[in-house]
Backbone and ligand atoms as CSV (ligand in chain L), in Angstrom:
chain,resi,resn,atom,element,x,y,z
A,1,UNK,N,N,-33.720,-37.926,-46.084
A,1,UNK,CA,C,-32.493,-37.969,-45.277
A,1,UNK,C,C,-32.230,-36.574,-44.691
A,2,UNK,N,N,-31.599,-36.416,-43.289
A,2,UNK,CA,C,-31.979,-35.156,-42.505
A,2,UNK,C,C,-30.594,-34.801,-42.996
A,3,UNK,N,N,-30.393,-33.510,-43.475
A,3,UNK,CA,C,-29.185,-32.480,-43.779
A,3,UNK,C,C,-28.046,-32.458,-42.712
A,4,UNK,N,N,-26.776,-33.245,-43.146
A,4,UNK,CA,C,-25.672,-33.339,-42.231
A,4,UNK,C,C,-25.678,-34.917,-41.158
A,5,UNK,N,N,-26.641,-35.636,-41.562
A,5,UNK,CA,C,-27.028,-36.762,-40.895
A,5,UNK,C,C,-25.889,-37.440,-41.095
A,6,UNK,N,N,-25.584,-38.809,-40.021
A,6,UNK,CA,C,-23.956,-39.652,-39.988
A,6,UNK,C,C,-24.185,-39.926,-41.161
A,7,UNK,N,N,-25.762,-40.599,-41.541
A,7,UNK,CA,C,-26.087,-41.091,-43.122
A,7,UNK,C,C,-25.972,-40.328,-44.217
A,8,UNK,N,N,-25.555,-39.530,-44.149
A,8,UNK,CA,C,-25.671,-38.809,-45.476
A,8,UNK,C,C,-23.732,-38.329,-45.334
A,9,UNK,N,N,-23.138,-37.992,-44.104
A,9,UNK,CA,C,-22.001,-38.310,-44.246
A,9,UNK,C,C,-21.151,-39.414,-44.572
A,10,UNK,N,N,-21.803,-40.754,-44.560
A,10,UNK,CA,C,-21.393,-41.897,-44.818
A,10,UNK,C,C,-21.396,-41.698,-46.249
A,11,UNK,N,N,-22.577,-41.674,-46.700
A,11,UNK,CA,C,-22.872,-41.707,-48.138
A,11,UNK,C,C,-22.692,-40.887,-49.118
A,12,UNK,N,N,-21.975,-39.523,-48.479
A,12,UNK,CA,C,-21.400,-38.481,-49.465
A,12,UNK,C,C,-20.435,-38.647,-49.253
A,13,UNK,N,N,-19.574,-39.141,-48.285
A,13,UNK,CA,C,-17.603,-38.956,-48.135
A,13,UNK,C,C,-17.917,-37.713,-47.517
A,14,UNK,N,N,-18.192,-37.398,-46.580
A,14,UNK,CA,C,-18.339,-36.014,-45.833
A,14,UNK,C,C,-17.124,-36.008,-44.725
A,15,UNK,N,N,-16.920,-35.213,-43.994
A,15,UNK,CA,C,-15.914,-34.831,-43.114
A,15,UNK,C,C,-16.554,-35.512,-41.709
A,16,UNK,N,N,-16.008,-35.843,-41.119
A,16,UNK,CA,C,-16.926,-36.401,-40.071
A,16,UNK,C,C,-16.845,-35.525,-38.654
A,17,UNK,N,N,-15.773,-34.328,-38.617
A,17,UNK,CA,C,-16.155,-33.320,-37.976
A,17,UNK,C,C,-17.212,-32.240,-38.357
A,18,UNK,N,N,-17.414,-31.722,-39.561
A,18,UNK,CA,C,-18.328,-30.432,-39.714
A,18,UNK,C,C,-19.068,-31.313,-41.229
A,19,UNK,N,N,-19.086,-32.492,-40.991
A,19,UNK,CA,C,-20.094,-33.188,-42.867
A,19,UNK,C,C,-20.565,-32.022,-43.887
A,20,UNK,N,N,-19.653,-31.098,-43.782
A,20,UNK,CA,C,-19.438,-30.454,-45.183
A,20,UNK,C,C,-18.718,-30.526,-45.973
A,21,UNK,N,N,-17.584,-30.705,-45.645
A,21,UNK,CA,C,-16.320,-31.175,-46.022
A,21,UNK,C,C,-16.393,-32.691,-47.058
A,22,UNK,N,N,-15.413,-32.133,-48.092
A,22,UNK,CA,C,-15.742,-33.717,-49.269
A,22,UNK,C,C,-14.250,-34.232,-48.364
A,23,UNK,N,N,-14.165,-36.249,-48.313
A,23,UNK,CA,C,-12.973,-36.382,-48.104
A,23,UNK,C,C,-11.916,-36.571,-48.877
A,24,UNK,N,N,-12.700,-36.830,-50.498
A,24,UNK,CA,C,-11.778,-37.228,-51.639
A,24,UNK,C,C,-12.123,-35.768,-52.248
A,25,UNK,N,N,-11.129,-35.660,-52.960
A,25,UNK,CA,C,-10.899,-34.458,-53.946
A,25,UNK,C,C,-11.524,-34.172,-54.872
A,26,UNK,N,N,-11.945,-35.383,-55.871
A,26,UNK,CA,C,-12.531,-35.409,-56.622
A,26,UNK,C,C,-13.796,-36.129,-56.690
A,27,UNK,N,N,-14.962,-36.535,-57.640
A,27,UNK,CA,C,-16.036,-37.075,-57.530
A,27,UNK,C,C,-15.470,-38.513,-57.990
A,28,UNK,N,N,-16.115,-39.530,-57.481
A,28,UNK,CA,C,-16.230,-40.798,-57.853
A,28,UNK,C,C,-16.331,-41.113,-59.499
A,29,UNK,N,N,-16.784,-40.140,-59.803
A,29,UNK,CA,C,-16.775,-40.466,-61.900
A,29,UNK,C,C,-15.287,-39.698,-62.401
A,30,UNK,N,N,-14.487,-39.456,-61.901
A,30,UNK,CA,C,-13.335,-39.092,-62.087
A,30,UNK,C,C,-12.388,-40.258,-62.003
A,31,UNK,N,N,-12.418,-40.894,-63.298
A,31,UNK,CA,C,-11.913,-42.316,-62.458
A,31,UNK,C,C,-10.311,-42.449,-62.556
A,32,UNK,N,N,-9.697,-41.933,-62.989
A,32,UNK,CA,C,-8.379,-41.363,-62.758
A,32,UNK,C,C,-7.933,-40.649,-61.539
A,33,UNK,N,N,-9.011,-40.257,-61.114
A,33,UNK,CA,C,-7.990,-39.645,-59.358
A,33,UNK,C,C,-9.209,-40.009,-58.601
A,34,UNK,N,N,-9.800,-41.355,-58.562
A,34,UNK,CA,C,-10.975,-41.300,-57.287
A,34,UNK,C,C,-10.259,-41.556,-56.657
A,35,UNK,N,N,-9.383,-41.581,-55.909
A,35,UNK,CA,C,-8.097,-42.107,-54.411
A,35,UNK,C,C,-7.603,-41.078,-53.753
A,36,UNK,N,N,-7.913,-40.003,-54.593
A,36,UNK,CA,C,-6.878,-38.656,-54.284
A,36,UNK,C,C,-8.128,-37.958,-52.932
A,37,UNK,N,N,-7.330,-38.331,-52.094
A,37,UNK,CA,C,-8.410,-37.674,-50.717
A,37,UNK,C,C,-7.585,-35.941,-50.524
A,38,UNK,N,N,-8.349,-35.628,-49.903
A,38,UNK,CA,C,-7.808,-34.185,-49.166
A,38,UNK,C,C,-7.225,-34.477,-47.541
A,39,UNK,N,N,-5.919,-33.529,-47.594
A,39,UNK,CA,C,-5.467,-33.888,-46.282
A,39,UNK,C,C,-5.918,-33.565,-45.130
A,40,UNK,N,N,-6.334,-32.319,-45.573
A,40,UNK,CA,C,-6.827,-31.444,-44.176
A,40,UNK,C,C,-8.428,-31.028,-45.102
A,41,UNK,N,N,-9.655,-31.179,-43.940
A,41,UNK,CA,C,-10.906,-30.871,-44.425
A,41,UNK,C,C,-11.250,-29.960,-45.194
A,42,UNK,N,N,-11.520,-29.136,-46.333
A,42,UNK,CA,C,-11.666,-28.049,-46.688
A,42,UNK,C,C,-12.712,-26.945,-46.310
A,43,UNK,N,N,-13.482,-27.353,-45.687
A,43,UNK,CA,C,-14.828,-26.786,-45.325
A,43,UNK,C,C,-13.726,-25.833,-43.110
A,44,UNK,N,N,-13.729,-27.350,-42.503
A,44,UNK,CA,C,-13.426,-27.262,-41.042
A,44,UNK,C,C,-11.716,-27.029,-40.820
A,45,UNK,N,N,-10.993,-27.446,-41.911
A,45,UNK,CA,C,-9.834,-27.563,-41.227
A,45,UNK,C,C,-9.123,-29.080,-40.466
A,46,UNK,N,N,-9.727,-29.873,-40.366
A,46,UNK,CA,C,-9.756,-31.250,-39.040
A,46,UNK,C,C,-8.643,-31.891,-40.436
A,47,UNK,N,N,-7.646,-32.925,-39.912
A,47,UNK,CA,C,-6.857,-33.909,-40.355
A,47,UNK,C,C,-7.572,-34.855,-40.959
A,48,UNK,N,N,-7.626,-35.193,-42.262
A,48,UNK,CA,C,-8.690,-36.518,-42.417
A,48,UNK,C,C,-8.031,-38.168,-42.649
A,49,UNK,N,N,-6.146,-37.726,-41.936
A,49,UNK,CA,C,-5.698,-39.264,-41.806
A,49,UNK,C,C,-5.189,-38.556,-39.921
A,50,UNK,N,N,-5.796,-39.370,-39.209
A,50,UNK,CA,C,-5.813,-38.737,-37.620
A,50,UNK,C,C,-4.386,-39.487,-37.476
A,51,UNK,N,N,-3.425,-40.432,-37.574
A,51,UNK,CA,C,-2.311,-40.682,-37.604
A,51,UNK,C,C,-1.477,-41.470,-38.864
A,52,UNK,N,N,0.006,-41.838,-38.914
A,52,UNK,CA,C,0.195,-41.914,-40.283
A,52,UNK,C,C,-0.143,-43.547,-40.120
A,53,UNK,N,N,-0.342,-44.042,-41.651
A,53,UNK,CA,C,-1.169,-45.388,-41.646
A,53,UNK,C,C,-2.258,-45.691,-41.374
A,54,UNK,N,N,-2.907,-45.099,-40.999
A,54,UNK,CA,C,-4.669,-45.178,-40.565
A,54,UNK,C,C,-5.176,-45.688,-41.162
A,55,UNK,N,N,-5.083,-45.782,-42.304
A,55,UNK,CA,C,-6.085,-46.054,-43.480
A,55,UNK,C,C,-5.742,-47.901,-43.879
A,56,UNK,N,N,-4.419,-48.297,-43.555
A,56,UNK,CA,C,-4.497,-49.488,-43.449
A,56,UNK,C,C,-5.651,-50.853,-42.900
A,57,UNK,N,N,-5.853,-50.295,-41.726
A,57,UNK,CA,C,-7.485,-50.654,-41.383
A,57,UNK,C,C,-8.022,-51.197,-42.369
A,58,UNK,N,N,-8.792,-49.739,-43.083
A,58,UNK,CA,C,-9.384,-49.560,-44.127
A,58,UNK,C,C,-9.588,-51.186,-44.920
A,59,UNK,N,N,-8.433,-51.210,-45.206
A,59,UNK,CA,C,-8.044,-53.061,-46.147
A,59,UNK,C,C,-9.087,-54.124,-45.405
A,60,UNK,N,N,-9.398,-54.012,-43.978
A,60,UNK,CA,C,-10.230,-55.151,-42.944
A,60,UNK,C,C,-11.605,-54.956,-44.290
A,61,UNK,N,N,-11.929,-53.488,-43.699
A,61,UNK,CA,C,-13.462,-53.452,-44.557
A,61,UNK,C,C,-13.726,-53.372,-45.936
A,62,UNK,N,N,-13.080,-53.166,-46.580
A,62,UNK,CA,C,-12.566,-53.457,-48.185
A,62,UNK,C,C,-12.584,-54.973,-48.630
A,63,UNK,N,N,-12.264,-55.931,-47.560
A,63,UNK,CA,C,-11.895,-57.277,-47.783
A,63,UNK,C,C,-13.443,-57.831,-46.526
A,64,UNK,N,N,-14.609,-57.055,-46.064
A,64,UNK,CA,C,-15.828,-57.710,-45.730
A,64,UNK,C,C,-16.340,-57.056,-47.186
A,65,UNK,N,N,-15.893,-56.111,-47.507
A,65,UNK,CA,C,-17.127,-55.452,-48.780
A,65,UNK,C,C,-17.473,-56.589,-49.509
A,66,UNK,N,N,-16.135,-56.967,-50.024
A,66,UNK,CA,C,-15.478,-57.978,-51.384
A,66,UNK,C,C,-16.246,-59.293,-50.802
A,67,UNK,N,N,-15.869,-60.058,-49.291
A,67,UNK,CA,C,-16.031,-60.964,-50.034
A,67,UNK,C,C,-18.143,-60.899,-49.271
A,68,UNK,N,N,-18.580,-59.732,-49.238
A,68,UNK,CA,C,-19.788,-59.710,-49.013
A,68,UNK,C,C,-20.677,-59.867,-50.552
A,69,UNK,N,N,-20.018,-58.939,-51.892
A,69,UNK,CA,C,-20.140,-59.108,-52.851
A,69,UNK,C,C,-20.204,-59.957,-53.464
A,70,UNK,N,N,-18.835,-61.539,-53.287
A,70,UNK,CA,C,-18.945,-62.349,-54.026
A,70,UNK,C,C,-19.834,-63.902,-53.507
A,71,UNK,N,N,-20.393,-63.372,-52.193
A,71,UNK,CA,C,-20.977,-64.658,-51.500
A,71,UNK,C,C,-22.670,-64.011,-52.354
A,72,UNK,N,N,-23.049,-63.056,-52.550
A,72,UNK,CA,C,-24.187,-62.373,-52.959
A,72,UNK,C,C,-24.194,-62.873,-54.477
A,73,UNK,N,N,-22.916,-62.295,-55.115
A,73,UNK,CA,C,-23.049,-62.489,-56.610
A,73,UNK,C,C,-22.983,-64.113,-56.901
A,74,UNK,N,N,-22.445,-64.679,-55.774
A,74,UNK,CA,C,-22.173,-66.018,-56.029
A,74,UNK,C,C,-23.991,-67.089,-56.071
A,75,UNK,N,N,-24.524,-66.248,-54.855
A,75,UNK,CA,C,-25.488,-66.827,-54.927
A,75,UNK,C,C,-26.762,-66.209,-55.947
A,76,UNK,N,N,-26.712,-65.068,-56.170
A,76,UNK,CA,C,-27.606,-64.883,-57.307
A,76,UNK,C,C,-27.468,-65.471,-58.890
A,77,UNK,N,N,-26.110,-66.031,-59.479
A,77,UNK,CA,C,-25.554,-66.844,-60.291
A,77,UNK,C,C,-26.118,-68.003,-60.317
A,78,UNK,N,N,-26.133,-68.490,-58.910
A,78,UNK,CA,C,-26.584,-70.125,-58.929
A,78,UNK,C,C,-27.858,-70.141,-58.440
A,79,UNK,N,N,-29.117,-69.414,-58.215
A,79,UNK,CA,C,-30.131,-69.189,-58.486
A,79,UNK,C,C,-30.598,-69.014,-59.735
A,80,UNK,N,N,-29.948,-68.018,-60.667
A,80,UNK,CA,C,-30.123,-67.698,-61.967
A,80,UNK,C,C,-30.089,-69.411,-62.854
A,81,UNK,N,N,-29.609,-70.028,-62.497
A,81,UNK,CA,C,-29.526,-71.569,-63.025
A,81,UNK,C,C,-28.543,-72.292,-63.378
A,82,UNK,N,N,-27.217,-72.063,-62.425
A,82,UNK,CA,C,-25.652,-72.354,-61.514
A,82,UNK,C,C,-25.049,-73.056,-63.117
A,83,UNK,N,N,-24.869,-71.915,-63.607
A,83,UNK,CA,C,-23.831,-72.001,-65.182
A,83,UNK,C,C,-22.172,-72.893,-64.946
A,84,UNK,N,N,-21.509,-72.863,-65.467
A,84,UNK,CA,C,-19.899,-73.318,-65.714
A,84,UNK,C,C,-19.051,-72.692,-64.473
A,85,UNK,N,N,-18.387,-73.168,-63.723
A,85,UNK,CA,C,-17.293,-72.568,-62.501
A,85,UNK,C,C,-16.961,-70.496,-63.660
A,86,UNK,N,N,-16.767,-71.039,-64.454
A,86,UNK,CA,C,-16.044,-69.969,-65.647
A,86,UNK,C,C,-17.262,-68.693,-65.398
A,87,UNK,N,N,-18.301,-69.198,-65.480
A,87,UNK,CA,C,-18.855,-67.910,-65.364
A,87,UNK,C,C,-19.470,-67.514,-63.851
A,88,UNK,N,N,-19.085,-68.104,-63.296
A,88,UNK,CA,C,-18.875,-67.367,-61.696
A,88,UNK,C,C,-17.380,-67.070,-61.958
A,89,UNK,N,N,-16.363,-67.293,-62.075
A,89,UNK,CA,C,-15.388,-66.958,-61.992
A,89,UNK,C,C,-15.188,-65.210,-62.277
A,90,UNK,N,N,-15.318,-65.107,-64.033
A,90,UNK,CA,C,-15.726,-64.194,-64.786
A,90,UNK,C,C,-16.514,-63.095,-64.641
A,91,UNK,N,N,-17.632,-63.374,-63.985
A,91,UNK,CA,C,-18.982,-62.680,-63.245
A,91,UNK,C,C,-18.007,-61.977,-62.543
A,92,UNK,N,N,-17.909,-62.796,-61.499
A,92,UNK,CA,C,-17.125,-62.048,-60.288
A,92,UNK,C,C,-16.158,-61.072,-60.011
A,93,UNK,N,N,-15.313,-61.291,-61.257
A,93,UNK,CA,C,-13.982,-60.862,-61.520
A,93,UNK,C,C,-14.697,-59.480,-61.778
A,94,UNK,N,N,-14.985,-59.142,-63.020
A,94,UNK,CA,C,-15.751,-58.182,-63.572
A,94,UNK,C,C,-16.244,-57.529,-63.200
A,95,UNK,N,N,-17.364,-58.022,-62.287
A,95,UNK,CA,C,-17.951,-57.017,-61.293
A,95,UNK,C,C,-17.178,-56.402,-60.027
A,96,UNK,N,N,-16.451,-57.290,-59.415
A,96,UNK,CA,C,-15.221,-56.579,-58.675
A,96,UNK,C,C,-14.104,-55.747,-59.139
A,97,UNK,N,N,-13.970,-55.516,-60.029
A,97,UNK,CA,C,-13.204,-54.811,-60.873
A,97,UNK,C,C,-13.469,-53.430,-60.748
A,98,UNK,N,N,-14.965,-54.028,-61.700
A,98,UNK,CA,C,-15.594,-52.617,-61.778
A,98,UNK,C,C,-16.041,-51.629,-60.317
A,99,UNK,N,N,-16.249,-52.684,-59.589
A,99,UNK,CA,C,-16.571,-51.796,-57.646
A,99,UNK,C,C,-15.177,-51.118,-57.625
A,100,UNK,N,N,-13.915,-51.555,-57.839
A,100,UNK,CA,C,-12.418,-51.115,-57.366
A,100,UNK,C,C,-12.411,-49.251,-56.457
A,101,UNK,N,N,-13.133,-48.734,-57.762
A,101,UNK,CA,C,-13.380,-46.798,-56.981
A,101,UNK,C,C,-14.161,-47.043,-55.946
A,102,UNK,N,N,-15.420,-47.595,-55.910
A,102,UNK,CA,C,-16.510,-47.510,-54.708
A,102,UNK,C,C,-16.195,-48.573,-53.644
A,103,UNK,N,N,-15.107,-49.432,-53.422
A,103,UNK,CA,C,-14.681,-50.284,-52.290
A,103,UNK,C,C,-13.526,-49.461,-52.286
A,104,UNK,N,N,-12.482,-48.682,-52.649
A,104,UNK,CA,C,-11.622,-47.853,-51.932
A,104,UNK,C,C,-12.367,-47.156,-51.251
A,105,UNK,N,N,-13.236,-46.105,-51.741
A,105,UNK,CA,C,-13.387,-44.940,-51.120
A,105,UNK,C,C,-14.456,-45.362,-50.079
A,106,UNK,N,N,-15.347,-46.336,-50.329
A,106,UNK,CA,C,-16.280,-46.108,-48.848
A,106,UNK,C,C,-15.345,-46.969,-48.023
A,107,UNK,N,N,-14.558,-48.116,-47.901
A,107,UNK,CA,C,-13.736,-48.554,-46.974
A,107,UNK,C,C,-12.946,-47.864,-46.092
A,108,UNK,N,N,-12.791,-46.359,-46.754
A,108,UNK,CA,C,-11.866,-45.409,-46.400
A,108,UNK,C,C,-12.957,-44.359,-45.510
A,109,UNK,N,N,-13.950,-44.595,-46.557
A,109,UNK,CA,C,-14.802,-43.220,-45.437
A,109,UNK,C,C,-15.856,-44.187,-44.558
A,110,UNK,N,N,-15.660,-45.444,-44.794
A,110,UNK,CA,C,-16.346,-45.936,-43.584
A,110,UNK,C,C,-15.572,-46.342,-42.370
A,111,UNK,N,N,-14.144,-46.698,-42.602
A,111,UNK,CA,C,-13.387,-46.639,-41.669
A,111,UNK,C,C,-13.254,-45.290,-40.508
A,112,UNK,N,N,-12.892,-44.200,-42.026
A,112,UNK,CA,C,-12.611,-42.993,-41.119
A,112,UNK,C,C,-13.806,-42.613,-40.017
A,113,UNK,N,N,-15.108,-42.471,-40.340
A,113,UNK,CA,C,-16.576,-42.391,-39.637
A,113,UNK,C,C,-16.441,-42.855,-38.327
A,114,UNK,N,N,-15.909,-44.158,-38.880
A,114,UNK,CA,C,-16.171,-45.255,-37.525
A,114,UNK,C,C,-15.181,-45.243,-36.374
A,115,UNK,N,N,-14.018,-45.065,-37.398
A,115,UNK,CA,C,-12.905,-45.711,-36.493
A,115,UNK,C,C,-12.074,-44.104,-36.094
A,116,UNK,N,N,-12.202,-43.070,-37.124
A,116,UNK,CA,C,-11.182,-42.055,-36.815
A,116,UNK,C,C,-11.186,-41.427,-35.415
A,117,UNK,N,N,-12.180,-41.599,-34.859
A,117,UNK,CA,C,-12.283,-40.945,-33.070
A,117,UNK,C,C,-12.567,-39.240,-33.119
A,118,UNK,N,N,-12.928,-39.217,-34.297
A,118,UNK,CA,C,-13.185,-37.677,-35.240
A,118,UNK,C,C,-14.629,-36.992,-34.474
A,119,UNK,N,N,-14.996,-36.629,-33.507
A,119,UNK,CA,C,-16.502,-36.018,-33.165
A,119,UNK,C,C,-17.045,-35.107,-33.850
A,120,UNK,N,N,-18.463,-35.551,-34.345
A,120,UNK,CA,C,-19.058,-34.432,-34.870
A,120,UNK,C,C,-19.322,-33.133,-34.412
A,121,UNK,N,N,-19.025,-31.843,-34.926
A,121,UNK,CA,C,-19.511,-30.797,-34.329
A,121,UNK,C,C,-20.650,-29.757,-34.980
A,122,UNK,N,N,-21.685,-29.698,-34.414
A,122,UNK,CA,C,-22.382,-29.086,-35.121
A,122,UNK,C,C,-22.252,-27.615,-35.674
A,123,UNK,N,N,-21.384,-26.886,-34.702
A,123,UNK,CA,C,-21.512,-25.604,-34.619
A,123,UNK,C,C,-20.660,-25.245,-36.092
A,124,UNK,N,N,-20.061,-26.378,-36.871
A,124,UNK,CA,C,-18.930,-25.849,-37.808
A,124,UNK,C,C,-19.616,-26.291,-38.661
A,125,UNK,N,N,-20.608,-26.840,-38.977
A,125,UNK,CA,C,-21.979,-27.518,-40.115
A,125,UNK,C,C,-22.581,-26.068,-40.512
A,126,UNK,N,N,-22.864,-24.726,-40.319
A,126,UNK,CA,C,-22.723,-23.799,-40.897
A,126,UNK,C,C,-22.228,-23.426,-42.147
A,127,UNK,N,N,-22.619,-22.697,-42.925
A,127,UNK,CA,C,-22.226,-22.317,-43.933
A,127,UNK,C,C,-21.071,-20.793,-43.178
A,128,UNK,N,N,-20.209,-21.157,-43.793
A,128,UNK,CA,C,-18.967,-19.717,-43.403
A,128,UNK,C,C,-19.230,-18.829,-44.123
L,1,ZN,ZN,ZN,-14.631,-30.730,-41.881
């Protein structure tokens, strides 16, 4: 993966003006504050909610993640050899549960990527 690539900003929570920048505060194994984003980039400076509510969006792709997850988990269940309603139910639950940190935060940094109107600049991808 090429250094500062959209892909590697997608996939780190990078800033989507200078992808040095983290957008959450903390790391994803922090599971007590994975939500806690930074307001302003730390690396560039840039806004990382471009107006107030932005992130509402966010909920559209949070709710393709989910139900992309449970049409997948649904069908690998009933391949596996289509058990009791209870344990798709259960399955599902569980495993969506457990996604809860990694469907906030990429919904949020895949929204922001996509949708924030944020241009990349290379010249601030520098180390200061
Ligand atoms: Zn930045």
């Amino acid at each position: 993966m090429r250094k500062n690539s959209y892909t590697e900003a997608l996939l780190r929570g990078k800033c989507p003006r200078c992808r040095e920048g983290h957008i959450f505060m903390y790391p994803i194994s922090r599971i007590s504050k994975f939500n806690i984003m930074n307001e302003i980039c730390p690396h560039c400076g840039v806004r990382l909610e471009p107006e107030p509510g932005f992130f509402q969006g966010a909920m559209y792709v949070g709710y393709a993640f989910t139900v992309a997850v449970l049409v997948i988990l649904g069908i690998a269940i009933y391949v596996a050899g289509d058990p009791s309603e209870w344990v798709y139910i259960g399955t599902i639950i569980a495993v969506m549960v457990f996604l809860v940190p990694f469907n906030y935060r990429y919904s949020r940094i895949f929204y922001l990527l996509l949708f924030g109107g944020i241009k990349y600049n290379p010249q601030l991808s520098q180390t200061k």
